[in-house]
C-alpha positions in Angstrom: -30.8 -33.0 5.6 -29.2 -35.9 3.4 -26.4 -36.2 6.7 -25.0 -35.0 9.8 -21.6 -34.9 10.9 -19.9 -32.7 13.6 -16.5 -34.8 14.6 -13.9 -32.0 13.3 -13.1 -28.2 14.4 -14.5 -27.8 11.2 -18.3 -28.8 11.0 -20.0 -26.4 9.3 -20.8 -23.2 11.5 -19.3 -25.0 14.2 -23.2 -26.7 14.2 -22.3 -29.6 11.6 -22.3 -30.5 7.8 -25.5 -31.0 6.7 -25.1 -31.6 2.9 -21.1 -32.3 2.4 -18.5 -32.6 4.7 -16.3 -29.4 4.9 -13.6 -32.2 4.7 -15.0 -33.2 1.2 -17.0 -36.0 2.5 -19.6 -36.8 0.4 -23.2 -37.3 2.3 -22.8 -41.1 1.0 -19.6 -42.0 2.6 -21.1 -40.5 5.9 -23.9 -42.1 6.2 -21.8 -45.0 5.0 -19.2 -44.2 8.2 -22.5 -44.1 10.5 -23.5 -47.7 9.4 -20.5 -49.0 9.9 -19.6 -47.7 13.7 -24.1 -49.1 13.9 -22.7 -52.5 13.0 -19.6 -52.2 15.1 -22.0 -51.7 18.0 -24.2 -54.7 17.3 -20.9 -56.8 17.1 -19.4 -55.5 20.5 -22.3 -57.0 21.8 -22.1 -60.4 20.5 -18.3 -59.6 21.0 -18.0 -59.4 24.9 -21.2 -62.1 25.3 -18.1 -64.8 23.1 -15.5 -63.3 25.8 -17.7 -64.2 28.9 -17.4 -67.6 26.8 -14.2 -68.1 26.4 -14.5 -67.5 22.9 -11.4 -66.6 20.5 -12.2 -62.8 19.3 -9.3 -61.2 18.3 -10.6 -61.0 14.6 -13.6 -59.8 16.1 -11.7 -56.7 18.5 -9.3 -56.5 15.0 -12.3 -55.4 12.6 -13.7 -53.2 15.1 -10.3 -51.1 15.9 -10.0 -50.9 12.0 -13.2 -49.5 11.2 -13.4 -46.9 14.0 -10.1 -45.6 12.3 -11.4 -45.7 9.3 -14.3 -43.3 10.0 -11.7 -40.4 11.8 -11.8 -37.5 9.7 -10.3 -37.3 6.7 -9.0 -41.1 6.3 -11.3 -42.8 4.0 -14.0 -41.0 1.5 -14.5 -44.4 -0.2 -17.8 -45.8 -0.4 -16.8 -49.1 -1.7 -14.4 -49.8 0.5 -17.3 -48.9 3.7 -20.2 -51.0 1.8 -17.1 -53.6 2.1 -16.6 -53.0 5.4 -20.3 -53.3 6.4 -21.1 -56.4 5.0 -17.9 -57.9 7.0 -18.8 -56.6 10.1 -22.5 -58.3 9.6 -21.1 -61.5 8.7 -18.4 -62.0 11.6 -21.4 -60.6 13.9 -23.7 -63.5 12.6 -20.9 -66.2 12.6 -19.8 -65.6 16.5 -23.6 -65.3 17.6 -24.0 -68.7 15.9 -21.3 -69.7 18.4 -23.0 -68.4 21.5 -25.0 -70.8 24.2 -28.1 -68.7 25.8 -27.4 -65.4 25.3 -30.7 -63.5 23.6 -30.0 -60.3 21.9 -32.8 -57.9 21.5 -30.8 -54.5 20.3 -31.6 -54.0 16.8 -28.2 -53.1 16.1 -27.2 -57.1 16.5 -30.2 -58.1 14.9 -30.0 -55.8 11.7 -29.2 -57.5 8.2 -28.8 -55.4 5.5 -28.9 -56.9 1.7 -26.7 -54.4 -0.3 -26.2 -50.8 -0.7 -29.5 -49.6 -0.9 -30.7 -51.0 2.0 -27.6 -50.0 3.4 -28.3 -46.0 2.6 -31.9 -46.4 4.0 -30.6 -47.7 7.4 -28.1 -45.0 7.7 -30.6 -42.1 7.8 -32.2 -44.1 10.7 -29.6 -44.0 13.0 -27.4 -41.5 12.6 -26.1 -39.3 15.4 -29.1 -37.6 16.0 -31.0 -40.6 16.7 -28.7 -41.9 19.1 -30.4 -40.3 22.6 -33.5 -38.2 22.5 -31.3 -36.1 25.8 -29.5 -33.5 23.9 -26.9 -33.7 26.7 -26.5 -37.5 26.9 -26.3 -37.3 23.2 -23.1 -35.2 23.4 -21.3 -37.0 26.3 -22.1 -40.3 24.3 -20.6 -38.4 21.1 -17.6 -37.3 22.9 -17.0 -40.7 24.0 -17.0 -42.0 20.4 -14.8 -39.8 18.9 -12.4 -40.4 22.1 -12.2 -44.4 21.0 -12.4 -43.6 17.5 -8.4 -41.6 18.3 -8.1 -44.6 20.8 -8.4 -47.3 18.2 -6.0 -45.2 15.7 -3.2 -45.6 18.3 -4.3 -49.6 19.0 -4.0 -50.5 15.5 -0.6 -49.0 14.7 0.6 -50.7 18.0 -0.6 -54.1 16.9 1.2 -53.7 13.1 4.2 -53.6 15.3 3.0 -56.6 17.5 1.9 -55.0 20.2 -1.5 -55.3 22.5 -3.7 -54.9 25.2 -6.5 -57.1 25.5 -8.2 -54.8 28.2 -8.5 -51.6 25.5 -10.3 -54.3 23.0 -12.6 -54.6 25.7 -12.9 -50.7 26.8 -13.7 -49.8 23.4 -16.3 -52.6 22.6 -17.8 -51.7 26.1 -17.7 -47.8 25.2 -19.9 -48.6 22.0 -22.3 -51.0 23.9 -23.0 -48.2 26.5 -23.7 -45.8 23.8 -26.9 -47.8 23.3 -28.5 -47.8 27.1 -30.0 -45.3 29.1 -27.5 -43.2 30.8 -27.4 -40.5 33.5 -25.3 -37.2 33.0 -23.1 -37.9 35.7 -22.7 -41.6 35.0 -21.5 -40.3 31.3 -18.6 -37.4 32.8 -17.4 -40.9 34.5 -17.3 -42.6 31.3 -15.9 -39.2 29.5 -12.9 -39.5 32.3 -12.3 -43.4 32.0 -12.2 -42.8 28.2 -9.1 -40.5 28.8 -7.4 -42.8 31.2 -8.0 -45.9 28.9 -5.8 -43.1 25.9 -3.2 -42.9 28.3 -3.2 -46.5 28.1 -3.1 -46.7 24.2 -0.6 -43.9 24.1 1.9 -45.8 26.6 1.0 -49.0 24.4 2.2 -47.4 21.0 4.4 -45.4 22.8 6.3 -48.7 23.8 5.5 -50.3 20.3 7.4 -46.9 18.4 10.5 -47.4 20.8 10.8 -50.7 21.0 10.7 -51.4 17.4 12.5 -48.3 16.3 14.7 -47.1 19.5 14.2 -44.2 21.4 13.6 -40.5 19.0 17.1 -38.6 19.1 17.6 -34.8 18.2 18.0 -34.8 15.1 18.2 -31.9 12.1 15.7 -32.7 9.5 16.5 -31.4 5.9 13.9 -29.8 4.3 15.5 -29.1 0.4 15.1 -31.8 -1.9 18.4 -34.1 -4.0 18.9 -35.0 -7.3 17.1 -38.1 -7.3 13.8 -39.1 -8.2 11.7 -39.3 -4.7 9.2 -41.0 -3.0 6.7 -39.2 -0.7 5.2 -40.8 2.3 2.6 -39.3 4.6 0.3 -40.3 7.8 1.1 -41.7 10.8 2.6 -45.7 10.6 5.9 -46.0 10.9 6.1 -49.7 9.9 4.6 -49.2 6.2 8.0 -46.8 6.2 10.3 -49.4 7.1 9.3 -51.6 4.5 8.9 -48.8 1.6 12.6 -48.3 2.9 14.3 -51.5 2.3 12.5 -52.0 -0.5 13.7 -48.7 -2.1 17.6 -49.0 -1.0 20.0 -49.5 -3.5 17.5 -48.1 -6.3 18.5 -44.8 -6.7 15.2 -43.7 -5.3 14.8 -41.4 -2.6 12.1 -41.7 0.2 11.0 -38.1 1.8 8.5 -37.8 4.6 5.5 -35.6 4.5 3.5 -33.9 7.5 2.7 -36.6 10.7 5.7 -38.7 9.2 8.2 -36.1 9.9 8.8 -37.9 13.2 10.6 -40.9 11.8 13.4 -39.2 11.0 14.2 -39.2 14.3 13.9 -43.2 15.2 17.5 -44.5 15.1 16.2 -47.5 13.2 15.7 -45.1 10.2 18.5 -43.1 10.6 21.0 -46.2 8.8 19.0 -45.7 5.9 20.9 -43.1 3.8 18.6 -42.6 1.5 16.0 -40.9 4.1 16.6 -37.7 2.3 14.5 -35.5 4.7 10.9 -33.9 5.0 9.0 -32.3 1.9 5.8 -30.2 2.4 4.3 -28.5 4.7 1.2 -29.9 6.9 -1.7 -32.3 5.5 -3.7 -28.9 4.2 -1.5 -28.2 1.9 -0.5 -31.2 -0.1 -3.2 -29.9 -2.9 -0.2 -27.2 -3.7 2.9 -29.9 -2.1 1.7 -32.8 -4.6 1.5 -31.0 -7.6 5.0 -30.1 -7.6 6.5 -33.2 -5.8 7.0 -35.3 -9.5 7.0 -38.4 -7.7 4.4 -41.1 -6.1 3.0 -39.9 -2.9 1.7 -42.9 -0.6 -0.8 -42.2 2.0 -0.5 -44.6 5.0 -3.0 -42.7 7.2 -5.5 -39.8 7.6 -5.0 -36.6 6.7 -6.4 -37.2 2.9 -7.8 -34.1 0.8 -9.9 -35.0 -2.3 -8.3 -34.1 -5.2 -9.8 -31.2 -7.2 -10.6 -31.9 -11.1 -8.0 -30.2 -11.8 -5.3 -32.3 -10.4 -2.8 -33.8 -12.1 -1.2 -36.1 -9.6 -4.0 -39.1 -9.0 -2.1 -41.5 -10.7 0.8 -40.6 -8.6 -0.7 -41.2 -5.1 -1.4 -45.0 -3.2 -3.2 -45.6 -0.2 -2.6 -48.6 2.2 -4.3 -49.7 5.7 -7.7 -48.1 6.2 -7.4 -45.0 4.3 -9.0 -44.3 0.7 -10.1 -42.5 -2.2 -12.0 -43.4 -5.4 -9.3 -41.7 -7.5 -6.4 -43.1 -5.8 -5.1 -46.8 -6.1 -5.3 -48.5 -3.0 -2.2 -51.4 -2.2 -3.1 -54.6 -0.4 -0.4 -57.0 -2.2 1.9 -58.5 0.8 5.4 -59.7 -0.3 6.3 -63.1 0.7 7.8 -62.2 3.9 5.0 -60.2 5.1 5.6 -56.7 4.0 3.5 -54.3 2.1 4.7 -55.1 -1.6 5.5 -51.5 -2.5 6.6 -52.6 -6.3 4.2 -51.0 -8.0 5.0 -47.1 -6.2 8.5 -48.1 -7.0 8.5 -49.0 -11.0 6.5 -45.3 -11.4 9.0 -43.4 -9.2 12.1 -44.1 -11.6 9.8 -43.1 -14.5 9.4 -39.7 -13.0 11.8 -36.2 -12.1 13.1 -35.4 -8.9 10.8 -33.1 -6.9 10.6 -29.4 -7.2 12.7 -27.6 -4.1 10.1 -26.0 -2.0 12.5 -24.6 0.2 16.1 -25.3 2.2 17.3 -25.7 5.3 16.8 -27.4 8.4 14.5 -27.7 10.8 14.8 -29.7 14.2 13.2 -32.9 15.9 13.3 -35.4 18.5 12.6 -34.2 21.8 10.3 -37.2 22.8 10.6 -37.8 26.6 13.5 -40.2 27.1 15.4 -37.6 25.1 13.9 -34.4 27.2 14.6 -36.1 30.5 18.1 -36.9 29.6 18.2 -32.9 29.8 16.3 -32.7 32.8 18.6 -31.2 34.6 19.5 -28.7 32.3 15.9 -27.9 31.8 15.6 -27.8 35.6 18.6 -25.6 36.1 17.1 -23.4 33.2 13.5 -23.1 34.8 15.2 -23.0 38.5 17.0 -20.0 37.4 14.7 -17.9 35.9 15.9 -18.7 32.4 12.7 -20.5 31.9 9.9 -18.8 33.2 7.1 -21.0 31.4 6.7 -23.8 29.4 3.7 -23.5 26.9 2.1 -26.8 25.5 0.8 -25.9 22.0 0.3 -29.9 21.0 -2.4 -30.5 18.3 -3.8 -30.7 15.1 -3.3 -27.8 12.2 -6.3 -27.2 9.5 -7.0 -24.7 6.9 -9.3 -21.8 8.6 -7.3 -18.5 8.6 -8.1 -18.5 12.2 -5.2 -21.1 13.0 -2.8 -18.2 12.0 -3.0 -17.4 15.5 -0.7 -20.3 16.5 1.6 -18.8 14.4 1.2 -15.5 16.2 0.9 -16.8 19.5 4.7 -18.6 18.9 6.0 -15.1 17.6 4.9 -13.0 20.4 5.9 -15.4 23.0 8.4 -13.6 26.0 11.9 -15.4 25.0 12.2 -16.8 28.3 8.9 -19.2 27.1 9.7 -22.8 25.8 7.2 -24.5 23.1 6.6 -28.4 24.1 4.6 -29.7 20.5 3.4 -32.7 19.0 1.0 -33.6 16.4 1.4 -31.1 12.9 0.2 -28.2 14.6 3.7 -27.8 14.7 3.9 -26.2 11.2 2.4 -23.2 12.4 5.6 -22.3 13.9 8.4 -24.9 13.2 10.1 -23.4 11.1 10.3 -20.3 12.8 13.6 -18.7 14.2 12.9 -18.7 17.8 16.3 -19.2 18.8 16.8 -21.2 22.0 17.7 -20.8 26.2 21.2 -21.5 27.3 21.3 -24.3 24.6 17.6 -25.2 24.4 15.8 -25.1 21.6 12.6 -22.9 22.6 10.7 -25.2 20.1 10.5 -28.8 21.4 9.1 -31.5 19.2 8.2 -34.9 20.5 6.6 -36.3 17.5 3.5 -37.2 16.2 0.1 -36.5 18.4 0.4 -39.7 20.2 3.5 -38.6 21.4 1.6 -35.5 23.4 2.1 -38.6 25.8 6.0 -37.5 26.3 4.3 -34.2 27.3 2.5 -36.0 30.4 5.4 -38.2 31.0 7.7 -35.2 31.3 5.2 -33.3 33.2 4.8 -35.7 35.7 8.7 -36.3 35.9 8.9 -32.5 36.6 6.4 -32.9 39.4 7.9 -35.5 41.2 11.3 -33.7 40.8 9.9 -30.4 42.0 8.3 -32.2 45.0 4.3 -30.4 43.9 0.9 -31.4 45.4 -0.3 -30.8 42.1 0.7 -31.0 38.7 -1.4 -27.8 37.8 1.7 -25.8 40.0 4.4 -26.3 37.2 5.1 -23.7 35.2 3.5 -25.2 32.0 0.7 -23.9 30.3 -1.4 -26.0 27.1 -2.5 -24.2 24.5 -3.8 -26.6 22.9 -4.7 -27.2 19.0 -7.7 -29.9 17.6 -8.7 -30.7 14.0 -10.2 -34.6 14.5 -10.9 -37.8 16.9 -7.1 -38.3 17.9 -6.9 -34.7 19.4 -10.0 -35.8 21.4 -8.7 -38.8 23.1 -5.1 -36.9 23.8 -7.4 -34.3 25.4 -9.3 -36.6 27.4 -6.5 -38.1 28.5 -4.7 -34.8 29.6 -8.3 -34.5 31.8 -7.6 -37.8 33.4 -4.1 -37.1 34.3 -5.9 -34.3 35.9 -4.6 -31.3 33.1 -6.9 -28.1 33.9 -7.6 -24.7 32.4 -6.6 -26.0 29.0 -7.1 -23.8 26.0 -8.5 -25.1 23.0 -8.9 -23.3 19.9 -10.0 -22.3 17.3 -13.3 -23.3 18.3 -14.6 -25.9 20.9 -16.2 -28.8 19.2 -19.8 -28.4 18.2 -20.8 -31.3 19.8 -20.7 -29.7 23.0 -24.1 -28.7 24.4 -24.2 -25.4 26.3 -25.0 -27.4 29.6 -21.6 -29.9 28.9 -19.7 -26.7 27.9 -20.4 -25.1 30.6 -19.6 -28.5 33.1 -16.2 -28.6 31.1 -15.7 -24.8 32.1 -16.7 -25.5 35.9 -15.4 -28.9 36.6 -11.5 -28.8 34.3 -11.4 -24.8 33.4 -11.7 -25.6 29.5 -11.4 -22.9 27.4 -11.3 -21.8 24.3 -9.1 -19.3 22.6 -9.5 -15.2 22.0 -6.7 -13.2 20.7 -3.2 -13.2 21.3 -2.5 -10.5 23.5 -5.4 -11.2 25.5 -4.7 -15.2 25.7 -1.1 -13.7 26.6 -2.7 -12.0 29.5 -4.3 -14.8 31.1 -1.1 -17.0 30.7 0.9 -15.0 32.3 3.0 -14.6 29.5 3.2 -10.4 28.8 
C-alpha cells in the first residue's frame, strides 16, 4: 500500500485508494496532503499554547485554514507546492514555540523536523490515516471530524479574502486537530461530530455575510448559457473576489468573462450584474471540463477545487491558470498582486485576445438566485402555495455532482418528481437537473437555486423561517424532504451542520462515505435516520412523493 485516502464518494470500492486517487491523485501528493494536515496539528498546538499568551497568531490560524483547503479533494495535485507548504508550516511552528514561556510539548507532531523531501515521504507513510487511533471507530469519528473542518476552513478562507472573520472558528479548528491526537471516548467524539456542524453553521453565516455584504443580496436572475462573438475568459471554483478583479481588469478589452460550474452563482450578485461583459455560464459541472476546455478556445482560470488532471492528450494546459491554494504541475499558477492589491490577471489577459471565441455548447437560459433573502421575500407566496395544496413538498437535493453513472439518478429522481414537488439546490449537483423543463407552481419555479454549497445555509435559514411562521415544535414537521448529494469535505461540514440544526432522516447518495465503520453507520442510522439512497421509485415511496 504506497497510500490511503477515503475523503470522497469516490474512494476506491467505497474502501479507499490504495495506489492512485480515483481523483488522479498521485500516491505522492497524498502522502504529501497527510504531512501537511501532521504539521498543521503540531502547530495548533504551539498555536492555542501562544493564544493562552497573548500571543499575535493570525499568520499562524491563516496558514492552517489554507492548507486544510488545500488538501479537500480535487484542489491541489502539486507536490511542490505541498513540500512548500510543509516546510512553512515547520518553520512558523518552530518560530512561535521560540516565543512561548513554560509550556513543554511532548507530541511528536510539534517536535517533528523534517530536512527535505525524502525525509518528508518517509514520515508520511508513518502517520497516515490509519495510524491515527488503533479504535477502528474512534478512527472514523476523528476522520469525520477532519474532513468537516477541512469544508469549514474552505468557507473561512474565502470570508477572510473579503475581510471577514471569526476568531472563535480559528480556534475550533485548531482545537478539532489537537483532539484528533488524544484518547477519546465514542460518545465524547458524536459530541465533537455535533459541535463540528454547529461551528459550519457558524462559517456558513460568516461567508454568507462576507458574499452579501460585499456583493449585495443574489437576485433572480436568467443566466445565458450560448456563447458571443468575442474572445472569452473562463473562470471556475468557488471565490467570488478573484472574479471581481478578473472583471475590472477585463472591461473595456473586448474580452468576455464566462463562469464555469460553482461560479455560476455570481451572476446573480448585483455587484456583477453592472459588468456588461459578464456574458453568462459555459459548461456543464467540474466533471466535465476534460470535454468543456477543449472546446472553450480561451484561458480557463481555476480559483478553487474542482481540478481534473489533464490527460496526455490535452491540448488546453497552456490555456488554464490556477490562483489561491489550488494546483497542477501542468498548469501555470498566478501569485503576481497589482499595486492595489488585486490578483494581476495580465498574463490570462494578453493570451485571451490571441485566441477565438468559444465553441457554442448550447443556448438558452437557465435560472438562478433564490438564496434566502430572495426566497423569503416570496414567503408568502410560497406559504400560500404550500397552505393550499399547490405545494405538497419541498425536496432538498443540495450537493456535490461527480462522474459515477450512478449520480444519473438525481437526474431521474428530478424527472419523476409529482409536479406539485419544489427542488431547493445548492452546490453543482444542480446540473443534474437544471437545465431541465420542470415548469413552475402558480409562478414558482419548481427548481430553486440558492447558489454555491455554502449557500445550502439559505436552505436552513428558510427552513427555520418556515417553522417559526408555521408555528411547529419541530423542524422535522415541514413538508421538506433532503435528498441530499456528496462528492468531497465541504458536503461534509454542510451535512454536519444540517445534523446540528437538528435535520433528520437525510438521504445521502450515491454511497455513504467509506469512512464510516458499521458500528458509526449504524449510530448515524439510530440516532439522525441517515440514509443512503436506493432507486427512484422506491426512494419515491419512502418520501412520500408517489
Amino acid at each position: 500500500m504506497s497510500m490511503f485516502c477515503y475523503q470522497c464518494q469516490e474512494a476506491a470500492k467505497n474502501t479507499g485508494c490504495t495506489i492512485r486517487g480515483v481523483c488522479g491523485k498521485t500516491d505522492e501528493v497524498a502522502n504529501l496532503q497527510d504531512l501537511l494536515v501532521y504539521v498543521c496539528k503540531g502547530l495548533s498546538f504551539v498555536t492555542l499554547e501562544a493564544k493562552k499568551q497573548t500571543i499575535n497568531t493570525e499568520k499562524e490560524d491563516r496558514f492552517i485554514v489554507k492548507s486544510l483547503f488545500a488538501t479537500i479533494t480535487n484542489a491541489n495535485f502539486d507536490p511542490e507546492m505541498f513540500v512548500k507548504s510543509i516546510k512553512t508550516g515547520i518553520a512558523l511552528r518552530d518560530s512561535l514555540k521560540s516565543r512561548l514561556q513554560n509550556v513543554r510539548f511532548e507530541h511528536d507532531s510539534v517536535l517533528w523536523t523534517g530536512n527535505g523531501k525524502e525525509e518528508f515521504e518517509a514520515k508520511a507513510l508513518e502517520i497516515g490515516v490509519e495510524s491515527t487511533d488503533a479504535n477502528e471507530d474512534i478512527r472514523s469519528l476523528k476522520q469525520y471530524v477532519i474532513y468537516g473542518i477541512k469544508g469549514l476552513a474552505a468557507y473561512v478562507e474565502h470570508a477572510f479574502v473579503l475581510g471577514y472573520e471569526d476568531r472563535d472558528l480559528y480556534v475550533f479548528i485548531e482545537e478539532s486537530l489537537v483532539m484528533t491526537t488524544r484518547e477519546m471516548s465514542v460518545n465524547s467524539m458524536l459530541d465533537w461530530v455535533l459541535k463540528t456542524g454547529e461551528y459550519g453553521v457558524k462559517g456558513m453565516a460568516l461567508l454568507d455575510k462576507a458574499n452579501t455584504s460585499t456583493y449585495g443580496n443574489p437576485e433572480i436572475t436568467k443566466v445565458k448559457i450560448g456563447v458571443g462573438k468575442n474572445p472569452g475568459i473562463l473562470i471556475s471554483g468557488h471565490d467570488l473576489k478573484e472574479l471581481e478583479d478578473l472583471l475590472e481588469q477585463t472591461e473595456g478589452t473586448g474580452i468576455d468573462v464566462y463562469t464555469h460550474s460553482e461560479m455560476l452563482p455570481a451572476n446573480a450578485y448585483p455587484q456583477f450584474k453592472k459588468f456588461k461583459h459578464l456574458a453568462g455560464n459555459y459548461g456543464g459541472a467540474w466533471h466535465q471540463q476534460l470535454k468543456d476546455f477543449e472546446v472553450f478556445n480561451g484561458p480557463i482560470i481555476f480559483t478553487t477545487n474542482c481540478l481534473v488532471p489533464p490527460r496526455k492528450d490535452t491540448t488546453y494546459n497552456h490555456r488554464v491558470f490556477t490562483t489561491g491554494v489550488t494546483g497542477m504541475p501542468e498548469w501555470t499558477h498566478l501569485t503576481k498582486q497589482l499595486p492595489n492589491g488585486q490578483r494581476d490577471f495580465s498574463e490570462v489577459i494578453t493570451l485571451a485576445k490571441q485566441c477565438p471565441p468559444p465553441t457554442q455548447l448550447e443556448s438558452g437560459e437557465i435560472t438562478i438566485g433564490f438564496a434566502h433573502n430572495q426566497v423569503l421575500q416570496l414567503a408568502d407566496k410560497i406559504l400560500d402555495a404550500v397552505q393550499s395544496g399547490a405545494i405538497k413538498k419541498m425536496v432538498v437535493m443540495s450537493g456535490c455532482d461527480a462522474r459515477q453513472k450512478s449520480r444519473e439518478y438525481y437526474t431521474d429522481f428530478a424527472q419523476n418528481l409529482p409536479k406539485d414537488t419544489v427542488i431547493l439546490t445548492s452546490g453543482c449537483a444542480k446540473y443534474r437537473y437544471n437545465k431541465l423543463n420542470l415548469g413552475d407552481i402558480n409562478g414558482i419555479p419548481r427548481v430553486l437555486d440558492a447558489g454555491q454549497c455554502n449557500d445550502s445555509y439559505s436552505w436552513a435559514v428558510v427552513a427555520l423561517k418556515l417553522k417559526e411562521v408555521l408555528n411547529l415544535k419541530d423542524i422535522n414537521e415541514l413538508p421538506i424532504v433532503f435528498n441530499i448529494a456528496w462528492y468531497e469535505q465541504k458536503a461534509i461540514i454542510v451535512h454536519l451542520a444540517l445534523l446540528y440544526l437538528g435535520i433528520k432522516d437525510m438521504h445521502i447518495g450515491p454511497t455513504l462515505p467509506a469512512f464510516f465503520t458499521p458500528n458509526v453507520l449504524a449510530v448515524a442510522k439510530e440516532k439522525f435516520g441517515v440514509e443512503t439512497i436506493t432507486t427512484v421509485e422506491e426512494d419515491m415511496k419512502l418520501f412520500g412523493l408517489n
